[in-house]
BAFI-3210 file (N, C-alpha, C; in Angstrom, 3 decimals, decimal comma, padded with zeros to 6 digits):
// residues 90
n [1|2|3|4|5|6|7|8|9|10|11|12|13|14|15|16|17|18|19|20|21|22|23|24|25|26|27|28|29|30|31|32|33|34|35|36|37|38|39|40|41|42|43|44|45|46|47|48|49|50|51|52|53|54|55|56|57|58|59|60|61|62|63|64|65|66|67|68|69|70|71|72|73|74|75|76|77|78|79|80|81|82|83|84|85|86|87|88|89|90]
n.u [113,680|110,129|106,892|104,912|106,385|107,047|105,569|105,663|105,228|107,170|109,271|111,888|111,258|109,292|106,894|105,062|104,145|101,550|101,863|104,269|102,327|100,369|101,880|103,194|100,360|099,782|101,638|101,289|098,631|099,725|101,097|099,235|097,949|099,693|101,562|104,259|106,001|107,425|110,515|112,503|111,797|111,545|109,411|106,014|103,632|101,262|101,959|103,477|102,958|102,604|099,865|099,535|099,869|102,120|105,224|106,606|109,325|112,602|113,655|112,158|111,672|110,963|111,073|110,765|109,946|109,812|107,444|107,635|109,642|112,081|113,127|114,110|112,859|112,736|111,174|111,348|111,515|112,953|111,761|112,656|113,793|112,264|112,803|112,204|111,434|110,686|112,499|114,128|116,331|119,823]
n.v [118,590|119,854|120,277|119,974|117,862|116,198|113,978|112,122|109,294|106,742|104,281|101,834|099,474|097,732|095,701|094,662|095,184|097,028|097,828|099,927|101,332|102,636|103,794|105,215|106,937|107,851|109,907|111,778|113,005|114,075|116,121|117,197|119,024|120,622|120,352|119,453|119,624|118,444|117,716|116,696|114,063|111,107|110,050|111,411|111,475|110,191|108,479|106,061|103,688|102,542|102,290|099,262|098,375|097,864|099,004|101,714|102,245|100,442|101,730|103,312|107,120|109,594|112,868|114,687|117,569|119,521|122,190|123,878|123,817|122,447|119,776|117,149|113,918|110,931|108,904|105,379|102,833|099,551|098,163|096,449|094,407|094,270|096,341|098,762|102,062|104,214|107,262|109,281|112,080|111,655]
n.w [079,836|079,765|081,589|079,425|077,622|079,373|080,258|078,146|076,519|076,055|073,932|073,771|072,530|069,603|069,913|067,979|064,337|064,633|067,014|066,942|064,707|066,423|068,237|066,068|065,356|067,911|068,029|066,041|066,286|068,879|067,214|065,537|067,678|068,403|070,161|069,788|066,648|063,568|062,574|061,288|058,436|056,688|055,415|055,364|057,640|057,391|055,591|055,820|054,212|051,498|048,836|048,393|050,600|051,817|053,629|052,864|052,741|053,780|056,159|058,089|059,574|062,023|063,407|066,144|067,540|070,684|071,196|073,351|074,976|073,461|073,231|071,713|069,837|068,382|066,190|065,260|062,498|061,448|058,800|057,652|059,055|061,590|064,070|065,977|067,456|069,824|070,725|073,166|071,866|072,329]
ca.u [112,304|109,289|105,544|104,004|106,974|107,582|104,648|105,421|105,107|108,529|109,402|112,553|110,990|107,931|106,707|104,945|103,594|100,230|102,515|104,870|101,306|099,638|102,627|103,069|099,155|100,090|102,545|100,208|098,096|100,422|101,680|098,518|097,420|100,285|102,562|105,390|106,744|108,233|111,676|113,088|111,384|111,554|108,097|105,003|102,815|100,250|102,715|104,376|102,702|102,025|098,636|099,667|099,931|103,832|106,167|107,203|111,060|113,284|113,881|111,059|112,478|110,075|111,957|110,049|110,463|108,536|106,838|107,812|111,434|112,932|113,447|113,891|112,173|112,906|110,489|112,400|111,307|113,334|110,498|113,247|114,569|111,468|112,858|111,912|111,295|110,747|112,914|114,712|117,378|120,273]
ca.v [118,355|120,318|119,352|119,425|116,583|115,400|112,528|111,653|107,966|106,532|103,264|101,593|098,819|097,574|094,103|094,272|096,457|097,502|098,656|100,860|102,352|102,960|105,008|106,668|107,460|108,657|111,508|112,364|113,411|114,820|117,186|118,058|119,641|121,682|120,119|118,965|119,728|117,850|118,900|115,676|112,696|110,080|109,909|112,025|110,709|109,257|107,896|105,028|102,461|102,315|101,945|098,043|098,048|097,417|099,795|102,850|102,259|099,603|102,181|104,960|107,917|111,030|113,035|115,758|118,714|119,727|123,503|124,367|123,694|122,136|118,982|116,450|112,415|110,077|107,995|104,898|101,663|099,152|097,343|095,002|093,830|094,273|096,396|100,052|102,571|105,795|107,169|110,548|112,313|111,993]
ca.w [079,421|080,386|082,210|078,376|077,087|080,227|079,917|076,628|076,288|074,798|073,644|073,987|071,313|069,404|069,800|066,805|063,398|065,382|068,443|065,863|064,152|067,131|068,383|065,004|065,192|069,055|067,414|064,574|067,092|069,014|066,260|065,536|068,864|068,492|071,391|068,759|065,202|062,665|062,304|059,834|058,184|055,591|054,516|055,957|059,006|057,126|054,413|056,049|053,818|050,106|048,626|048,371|051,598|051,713|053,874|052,051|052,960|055,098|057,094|058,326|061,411|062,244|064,413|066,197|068,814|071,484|071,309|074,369|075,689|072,158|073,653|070,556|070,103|067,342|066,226|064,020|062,358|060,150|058,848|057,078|060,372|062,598|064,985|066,157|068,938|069,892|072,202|073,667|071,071|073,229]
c.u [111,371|108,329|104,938|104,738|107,388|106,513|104,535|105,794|106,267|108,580|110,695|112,624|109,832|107,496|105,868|104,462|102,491|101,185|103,120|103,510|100,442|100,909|102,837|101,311|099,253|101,056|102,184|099,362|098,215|101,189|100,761|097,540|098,632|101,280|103,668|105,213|107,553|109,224|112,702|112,049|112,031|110,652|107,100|104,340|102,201|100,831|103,739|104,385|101,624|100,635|098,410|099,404|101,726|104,077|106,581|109,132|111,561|113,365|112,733|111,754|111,398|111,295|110,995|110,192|109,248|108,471|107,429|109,015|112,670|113,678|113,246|113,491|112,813|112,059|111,250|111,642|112,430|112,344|111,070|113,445|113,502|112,006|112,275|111,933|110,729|110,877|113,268|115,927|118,732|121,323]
c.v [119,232|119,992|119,491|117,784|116,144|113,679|111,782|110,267|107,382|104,706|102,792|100,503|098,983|096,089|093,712|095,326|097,147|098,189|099,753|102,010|102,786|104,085|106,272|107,864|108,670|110,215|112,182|113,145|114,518|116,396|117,822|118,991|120,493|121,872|119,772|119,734|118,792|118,462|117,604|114,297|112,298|110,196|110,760|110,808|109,809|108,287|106,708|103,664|102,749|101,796|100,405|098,100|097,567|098,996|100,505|102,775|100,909|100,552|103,436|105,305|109,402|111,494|114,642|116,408|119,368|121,660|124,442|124,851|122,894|120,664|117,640|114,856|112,105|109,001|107,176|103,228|101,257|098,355|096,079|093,982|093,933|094,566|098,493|100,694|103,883|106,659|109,293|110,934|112,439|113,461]
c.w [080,244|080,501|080,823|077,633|078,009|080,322|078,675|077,120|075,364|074,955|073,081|072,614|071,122|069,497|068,227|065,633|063,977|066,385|067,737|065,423|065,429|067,990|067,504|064,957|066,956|068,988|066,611|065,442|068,565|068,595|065,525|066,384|068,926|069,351|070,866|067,473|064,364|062,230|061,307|059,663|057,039|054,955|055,679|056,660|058,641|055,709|054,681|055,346|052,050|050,387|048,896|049,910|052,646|052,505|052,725|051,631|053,637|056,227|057,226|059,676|061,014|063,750|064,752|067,435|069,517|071,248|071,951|075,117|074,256|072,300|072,081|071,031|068,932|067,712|064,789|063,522|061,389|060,305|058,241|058,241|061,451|063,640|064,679|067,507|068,732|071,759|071,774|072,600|072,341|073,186]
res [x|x|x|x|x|x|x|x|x|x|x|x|x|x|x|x|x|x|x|x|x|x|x|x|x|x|x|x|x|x|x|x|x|x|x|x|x|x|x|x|x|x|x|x|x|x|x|x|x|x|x|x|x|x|x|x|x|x|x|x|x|x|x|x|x|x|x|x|x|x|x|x|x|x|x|x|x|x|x|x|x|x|x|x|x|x|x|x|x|x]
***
């Protein structure tokens, strides 16, 4: 890892849907300052949730690479099973 992804903020879990979107909104933000890339998804950043308001999938994963040193993240929810994270690719 290098000093631009070395402070990245990771998450082991989510305690709840607000913790999950407020991380996804933390990588959106991320990837648009130009410190990451999107290198696989499921659904686009701002596409995790139908017009209804319903999850797009059971399962949403952004997976994205840092700029700099190529160091990979995964960001993952099952929204069936209420669990998620976003951790280090090992």
């Amino acid at each position: 890892m290098c000093e631009m992804c070395q402070g990245i903020i990771l998450r082991d879990s989510f305690n709840s849907d607000k913790d999950y979107l407020n991380t996804l909104e933390y990588i959106t933000r991320s990837v648009k300052a130009g410190k990451f890339v999107i290198i696989e998804q499921t659904c686009s950043l701002d596409g995790v949730k139908k017009p209804d308001g319903c999850w797009v999938d059971d399962v949403i994963r952004h997976k994205i690479k840092c700029v700099n040193c190529g160091e990979c993240f995964i960001l993952w929810a099952d929204t069936y099973h209420g669990r998620g994270g976003f951790i280090k690719e090992n």
